[in-house]
N, C-alpha and C positions, 0 to 999 in steps of 0.2 A: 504493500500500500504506500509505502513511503520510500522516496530514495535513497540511497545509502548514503551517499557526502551530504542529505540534509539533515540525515537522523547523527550523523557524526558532526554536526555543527549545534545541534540542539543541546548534544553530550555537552561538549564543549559548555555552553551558554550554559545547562544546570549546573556545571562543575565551578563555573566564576560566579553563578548567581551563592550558592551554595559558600560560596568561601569570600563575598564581599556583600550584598545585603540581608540573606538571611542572619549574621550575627548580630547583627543591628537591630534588627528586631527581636529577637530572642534577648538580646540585653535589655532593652527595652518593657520589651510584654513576652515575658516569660509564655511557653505554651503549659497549656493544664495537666494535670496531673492524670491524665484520663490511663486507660486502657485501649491503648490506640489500636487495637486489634476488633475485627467484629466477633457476632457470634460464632461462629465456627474455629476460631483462633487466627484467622488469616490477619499476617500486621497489616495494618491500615499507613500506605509512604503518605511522608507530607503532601506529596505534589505527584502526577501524572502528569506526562507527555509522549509526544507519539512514539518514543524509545522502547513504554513499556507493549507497544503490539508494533512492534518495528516485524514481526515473523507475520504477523496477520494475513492473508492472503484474501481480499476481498470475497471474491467467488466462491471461494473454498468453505470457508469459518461465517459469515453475512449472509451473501446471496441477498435473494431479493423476495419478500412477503409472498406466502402462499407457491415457493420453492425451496427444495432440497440446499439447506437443513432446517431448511424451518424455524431459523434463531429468529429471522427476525419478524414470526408471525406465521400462523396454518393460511392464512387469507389473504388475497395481495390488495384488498382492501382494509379487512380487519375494522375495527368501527365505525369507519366512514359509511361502511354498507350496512352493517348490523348490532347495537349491543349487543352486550355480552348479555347472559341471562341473567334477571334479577332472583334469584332464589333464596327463599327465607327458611330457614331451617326451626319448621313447627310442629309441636306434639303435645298434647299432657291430655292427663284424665282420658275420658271417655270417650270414644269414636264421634259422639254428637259434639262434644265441645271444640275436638280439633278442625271439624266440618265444617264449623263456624270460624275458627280462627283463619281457614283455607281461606272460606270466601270472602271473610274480612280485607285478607292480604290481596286477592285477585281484585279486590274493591280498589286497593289504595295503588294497581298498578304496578304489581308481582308478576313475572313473568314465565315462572313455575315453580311447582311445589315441590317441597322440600321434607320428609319424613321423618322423625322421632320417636321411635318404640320404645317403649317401658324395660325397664331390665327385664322383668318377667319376659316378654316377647322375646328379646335378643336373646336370654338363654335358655329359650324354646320351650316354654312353660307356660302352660293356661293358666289364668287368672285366679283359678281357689286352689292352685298348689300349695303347700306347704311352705315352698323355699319362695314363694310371691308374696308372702305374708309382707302389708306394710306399705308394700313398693307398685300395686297396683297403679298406673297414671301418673307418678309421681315425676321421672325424670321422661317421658314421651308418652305415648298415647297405648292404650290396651290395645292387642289385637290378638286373641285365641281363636277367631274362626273367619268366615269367610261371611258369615253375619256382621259381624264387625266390619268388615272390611267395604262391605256392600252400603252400610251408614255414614261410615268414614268419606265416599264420593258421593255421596246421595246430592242431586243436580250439580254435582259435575262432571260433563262431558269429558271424558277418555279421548276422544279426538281431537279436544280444542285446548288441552292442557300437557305436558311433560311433567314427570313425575321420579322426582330422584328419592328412593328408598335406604333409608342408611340401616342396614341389615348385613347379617355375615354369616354366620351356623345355621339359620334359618332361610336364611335367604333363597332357595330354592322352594319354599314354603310361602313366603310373604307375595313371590312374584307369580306362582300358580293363583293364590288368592287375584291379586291385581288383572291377571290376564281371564278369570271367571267371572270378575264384575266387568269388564271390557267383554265377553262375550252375550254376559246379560242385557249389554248395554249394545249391542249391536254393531258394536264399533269392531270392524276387522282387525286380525293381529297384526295385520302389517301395518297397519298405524298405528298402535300404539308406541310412544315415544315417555322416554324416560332412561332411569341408571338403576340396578340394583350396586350397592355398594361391595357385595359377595368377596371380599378380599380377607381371605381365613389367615395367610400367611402371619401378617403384621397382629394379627390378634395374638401368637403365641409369644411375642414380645413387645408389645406395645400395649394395646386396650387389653388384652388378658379376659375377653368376654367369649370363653370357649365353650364349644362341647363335643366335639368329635377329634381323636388324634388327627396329627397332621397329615399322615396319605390320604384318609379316607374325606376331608376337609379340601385337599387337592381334587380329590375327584367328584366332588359336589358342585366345586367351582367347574370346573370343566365340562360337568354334564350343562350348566346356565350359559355358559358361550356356545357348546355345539347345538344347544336345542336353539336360543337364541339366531344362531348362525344361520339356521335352517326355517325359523318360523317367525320370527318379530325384526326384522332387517333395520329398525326404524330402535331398534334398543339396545343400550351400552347394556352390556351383560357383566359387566365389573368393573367399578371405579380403585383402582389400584393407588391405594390410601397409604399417603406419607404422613396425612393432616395426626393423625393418631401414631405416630412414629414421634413427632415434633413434639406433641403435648405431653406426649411419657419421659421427654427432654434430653431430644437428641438434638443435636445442633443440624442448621441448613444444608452440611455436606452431607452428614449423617441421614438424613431424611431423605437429600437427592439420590445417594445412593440403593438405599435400603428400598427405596422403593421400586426403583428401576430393579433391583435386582428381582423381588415378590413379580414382577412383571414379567423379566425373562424365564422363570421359575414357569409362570403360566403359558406363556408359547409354548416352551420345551414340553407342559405334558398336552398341551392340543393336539403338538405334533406329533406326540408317541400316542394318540389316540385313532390318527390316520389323518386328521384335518390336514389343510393347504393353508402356509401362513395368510397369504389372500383373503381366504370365505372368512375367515373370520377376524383379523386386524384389525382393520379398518373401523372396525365399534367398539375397541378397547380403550377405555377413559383414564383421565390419573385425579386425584383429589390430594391439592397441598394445602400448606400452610403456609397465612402471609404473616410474618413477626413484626419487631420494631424496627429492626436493622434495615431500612429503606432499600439501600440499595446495594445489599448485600439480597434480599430477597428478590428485587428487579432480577440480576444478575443468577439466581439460582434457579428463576421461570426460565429464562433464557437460554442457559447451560441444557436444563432438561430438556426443553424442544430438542434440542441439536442432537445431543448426547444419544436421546431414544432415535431418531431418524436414523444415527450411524449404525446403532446396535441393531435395527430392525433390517438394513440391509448391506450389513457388514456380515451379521453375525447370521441371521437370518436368511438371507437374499429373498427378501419383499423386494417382488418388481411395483406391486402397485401405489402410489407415493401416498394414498391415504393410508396405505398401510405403515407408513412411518410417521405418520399425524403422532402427534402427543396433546392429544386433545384432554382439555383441566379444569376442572373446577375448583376455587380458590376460598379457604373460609378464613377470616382473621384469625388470630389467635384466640382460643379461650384462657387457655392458663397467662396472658398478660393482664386479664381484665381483673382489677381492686377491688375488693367491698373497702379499702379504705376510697373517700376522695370519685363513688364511683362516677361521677359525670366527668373526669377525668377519662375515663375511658371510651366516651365519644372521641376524643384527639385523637387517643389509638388507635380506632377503628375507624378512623380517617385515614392518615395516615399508611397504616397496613392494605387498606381497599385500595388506594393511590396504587401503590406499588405493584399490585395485582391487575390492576389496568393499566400500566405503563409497561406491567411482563408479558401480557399480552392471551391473559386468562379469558375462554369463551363462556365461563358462566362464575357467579359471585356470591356468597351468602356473610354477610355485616351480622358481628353481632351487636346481640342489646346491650345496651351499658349497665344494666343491673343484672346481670347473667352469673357476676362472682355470690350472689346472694341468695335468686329463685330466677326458675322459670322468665322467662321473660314474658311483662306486661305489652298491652297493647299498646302504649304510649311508647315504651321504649324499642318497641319493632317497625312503630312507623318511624321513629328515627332513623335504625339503622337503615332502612327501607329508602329512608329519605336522603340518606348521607350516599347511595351508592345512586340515583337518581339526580344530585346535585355534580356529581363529581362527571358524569355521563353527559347532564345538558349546560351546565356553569362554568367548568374548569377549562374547558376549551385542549383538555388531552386524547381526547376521541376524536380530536379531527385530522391529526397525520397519522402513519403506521410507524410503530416503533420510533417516536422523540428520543429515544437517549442513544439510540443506536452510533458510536463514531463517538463519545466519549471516551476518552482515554481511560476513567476509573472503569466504567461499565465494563468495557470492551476485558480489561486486562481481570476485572474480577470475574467476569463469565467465565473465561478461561481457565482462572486458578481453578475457579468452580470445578470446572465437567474435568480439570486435572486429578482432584483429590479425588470426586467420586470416582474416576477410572480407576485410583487406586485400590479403593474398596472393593470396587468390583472384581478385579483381578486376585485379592485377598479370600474372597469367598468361592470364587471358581475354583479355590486352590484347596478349601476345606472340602470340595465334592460338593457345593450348591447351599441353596438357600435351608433347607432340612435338617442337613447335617451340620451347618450355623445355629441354627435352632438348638439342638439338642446336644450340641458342645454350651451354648449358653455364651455365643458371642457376641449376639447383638443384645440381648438385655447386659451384658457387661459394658458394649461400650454406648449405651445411653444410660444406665446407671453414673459410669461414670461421667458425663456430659452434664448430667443433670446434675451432681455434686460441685462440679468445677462452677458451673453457672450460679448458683444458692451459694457457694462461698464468695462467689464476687461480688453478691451484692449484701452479702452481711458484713464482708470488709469494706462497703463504698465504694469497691471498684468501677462498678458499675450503679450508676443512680436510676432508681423507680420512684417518678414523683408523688408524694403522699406515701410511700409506705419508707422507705430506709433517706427520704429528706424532702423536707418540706410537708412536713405532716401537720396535722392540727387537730385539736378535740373538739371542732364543730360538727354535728351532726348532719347529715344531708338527710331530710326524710324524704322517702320514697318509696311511692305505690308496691309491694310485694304481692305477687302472683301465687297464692296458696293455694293446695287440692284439699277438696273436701274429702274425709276419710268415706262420704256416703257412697264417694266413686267406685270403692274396691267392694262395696254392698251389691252396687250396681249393675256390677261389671258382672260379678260373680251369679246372681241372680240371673242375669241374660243366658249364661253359659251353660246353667242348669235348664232352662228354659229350655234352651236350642237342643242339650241332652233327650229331653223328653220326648222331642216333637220328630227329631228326626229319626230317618229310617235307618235302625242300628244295626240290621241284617246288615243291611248294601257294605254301612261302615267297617263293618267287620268283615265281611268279603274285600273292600277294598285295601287295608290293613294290612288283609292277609296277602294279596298279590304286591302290597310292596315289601314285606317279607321277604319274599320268593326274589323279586326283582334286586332288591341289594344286595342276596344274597349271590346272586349268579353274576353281577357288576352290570349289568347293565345301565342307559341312560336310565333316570331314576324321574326325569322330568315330566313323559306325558300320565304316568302312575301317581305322581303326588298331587297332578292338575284335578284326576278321578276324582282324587281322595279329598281333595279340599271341595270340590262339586259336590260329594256326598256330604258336606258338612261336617268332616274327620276334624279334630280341631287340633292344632299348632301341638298339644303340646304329645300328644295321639301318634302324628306322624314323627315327631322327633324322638317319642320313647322309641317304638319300632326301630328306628337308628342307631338306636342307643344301644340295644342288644345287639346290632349287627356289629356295629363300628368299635362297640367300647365308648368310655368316655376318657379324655383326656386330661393326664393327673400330671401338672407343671414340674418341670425339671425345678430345684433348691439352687440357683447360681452363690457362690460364695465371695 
């Protein structure tokens, strides 16, 4: 990009700026005592110039929006043509209340829905189980049947909305439910549009919200992309999840890598399934995290485009170029957000949203700035709603593609970026993959330690959070908190016993028993679970059945 006797005249020029006015000012005004490093530990140099991407090769490393490698955007328009999607990540209590909250948010100009299941849900358990005691609605919305699920969209059209599911050990559960109320609803499979979240990997060291060992976890996700591949062409069949790698508190390389790697993990068993990287690529999603670090997170959206295009037809040979898309949905951070000081956390979730549309994220979910406390209120989700809607029509950064692109920090921090992750990745191909990191206990070791280094920086100062380690105060900020009523898990439970009675528990138990038979023989498990949730089999039904196939899965002790 640059010529060589200009980048050696530049040398030059920092070497005398460096040795006659920078001391002058360092005498003068000392620089701060900071932590010149970002989060991931990369030093932060005073100054950039075009020395530091003097190797840069335009075509090579850039290219141009909506081509190979895709640093600088999947679209060669990118917002000029289209927002990104406005997506509000909402759940609690009862099917009916979050129905309401849906259409509240499609009121205020959401531009798809965004899913929260109850623990009970996520670790596939109906509502009056034992281990659901408590937790009924509490942290997402109940769902043990396909009654539920059926009130949950009740007057909302399947064709005129997207629907992102954050699900994972159930997940082939939740999305038979979704595609039987799309069948009720008249709405063909091939439109229906949305994400199941189905990414089991990063749960056995990150969110920790399991229930089947990891092969048989692999090949759940695997039956939702080949069934998807062949019948819903219109739905990402796995959002391949850093955002829960970051929050368990792994740093930005950490996160870049570890997810790309849960990624390659899943090709490799499509491919030992018989699939063509092809049929099914192309609808493979990724969901990160946007932090504080600005433009250390710009620079790690960027790396990732790039990074997965090479891997997808280096490692791969994907001829088809969607099939190196790295297509992302982007959620602020939740573990930055205070109950000290919390309207402080509107600036961060500005902030972090920015960064996420300057990386060049095709869909967005803001959170609410009372989210370190309860549930998020209505007040505080049309904020977030409203802050990723301002920054869209006000901030005037949606009107070119890629603004930071040709920056000398960007440019050389993308780089380091998709450097260090190569190194990880190369470190893991070396233990025999993503599994056998798992059960050596590598990757919870090195976000363990990630997240110690991080919490000791800021209990020494190193690092300042405003309102909680400076600039604190014992003024109280009152504000609205979103409570569930304990009568939810009355309610819930009641319905379930309901739908018990009424339906036909022959069929159910015939069905049951053929997916028995079906797990037991390996086959796809998806058009058998679609039966079973049509009969009314409920969530927790089908996942015992599994339970005795699969086993459940009992966490390795890391030391």
């Amino acid at each position: 990009m640059f010529d060589r006797e200009e980048i050696d005249k530049i040398i030059k020029e920092r070497e005398r700026w460096e040795k006659t006015t920078l001391p002058k000012w360092i005498n003068t005004r000392p620089e701060r005592k900071n932590v010149f490093t970002n989060l991931s530990g990369i030093p932060i140099k005073r100054v950039y110039t075009p020395e530091d991407i003097k190797d840069m090769d335009y075509m090579r490393d850039l290219g141009f929006p909506g081509e190979y490698p895709f640093t600088r955007g999947l679209h060669a328009t990118m917002y000029r043509g289209r927002l990104w999607t406005m997506r509000q990540f909402s759940g609690y209590g009862t099917a009916e209340q979050t129905n309401q909250r849906f259409k509240y948010l499609l009121k205020e100009g959401e531009t798809g829905l965004s899913i929260a299941f109850d623990y009970p849900t996520i670790r596939g358990y109906d509502s009056d189980h034992p281990m659901a005691r408590g937790e009924v609605g509490v942290c997402g919305v109940a769902v043990s049947s396909l009654k539920d699920m059926e009130i949950l969209f009740d007057g909302i059209p399947l064709d005129k909305v997207t629907t992102s599911m954050t699900i994972n050990g159930p997940a082939a559960m939740l999305l038979a439910m979704y595609i039987a109320v799309g069948d009720k609803q008249g709405v063909p499979r091939e439109k229906l549009g949305g994400t199941t979240q189905n990414d089991m990997l990063k749960e056995f060291f990150a969110q920790k919200l399991i229930i089947f060992p990891p092969k048989p976890s692999v090949k759940l996700v695997t039956d939702i992309i080949e069934y998807c591949a062949k019948h819903l062409p219109k739905w990402n069949p796995i959002s391949i999840s850093g955002y829960h790698i970051r929050e368990a508190g792994a740093n930005a390389v950490q996160e870049l890598a570890f997810t790309l790697y849960d990624g390659i993990t899943y090709v490799e068993s499509c491919l030992e399934r018989g699939m063509k990287v092809d049929d099914f690529a192309p609808r493979l999603s990724f969901f990160f995290a946007a932090h504080n670090d600005f433009f250390e997170e710009i620079a790690k959206f960027r790396a990732a485009r790039r990074l997965w295009a090479k891997i997808m037809k280096e490692r791969f040979h994907a001829k088809n170029p969607r099939s190196m898309w790295m297509r992302m949905h982007v959620q602020t951070a939740g573990f930055t957000l205070t109950a000290q000081q919390p309207l402080n956390n509107i600036i961060r979730v500005t902030i972090q949203a920015l960064a996420a549309v300057l990386g060049g994220t095709q869909s967005l979910h803001t959170n609410s700035f009372d989210e370190a406390l309860a549930l998020p209120s209505e007040q505080a989700v049309r904020i977030a709603l409203r802050t990723q809607q301002i920054i869209a029509h006000e901030s005037g950064v949606a009107n070119t593609v890629d603004p930071l692109a040709g920056s000398y920090y960007v440019e050389t921090l993308t780089n380091e970026m998709e450097e260090k992750a190569m190194e990880y990745i190369q470190k893991i191909d070396d233990m025999g993959g993503a599994i056998a990191a798992i059960e050596k206990g590598f990757f919870q070791k090195e976000i363990a330690d990630s997240a110690y280094k991080y919490q000791k920086e800021i209990d020494e100062k190193k690092r300042i959070i405003v309102g909680v380690n400076e600039y604190s105060t014992e003024e109280k900020y009152p504000i609205e908190i979103l409570r569930i009523d304990p009568k939810v898990e009355e309610e819930q439970i009641a319905r379930l016993q309901k739908l018990r009675r009424e339906r036909d528990n022959r069929k159910v138990k015939e069905v049951l028993e053929k997916l028995h038979y079906a797990a037991e023989k390996n086959v796809n498990l998806m058009p058998t679970i679609i039966d079973a949730v049509k009969a009314y089999a409920t969530l927790g039904e089908i996942c015992d059945v599994l339970r005795k196939v699969y086993g459940e899965y009992k966490e390795l002790i890391v030391i």
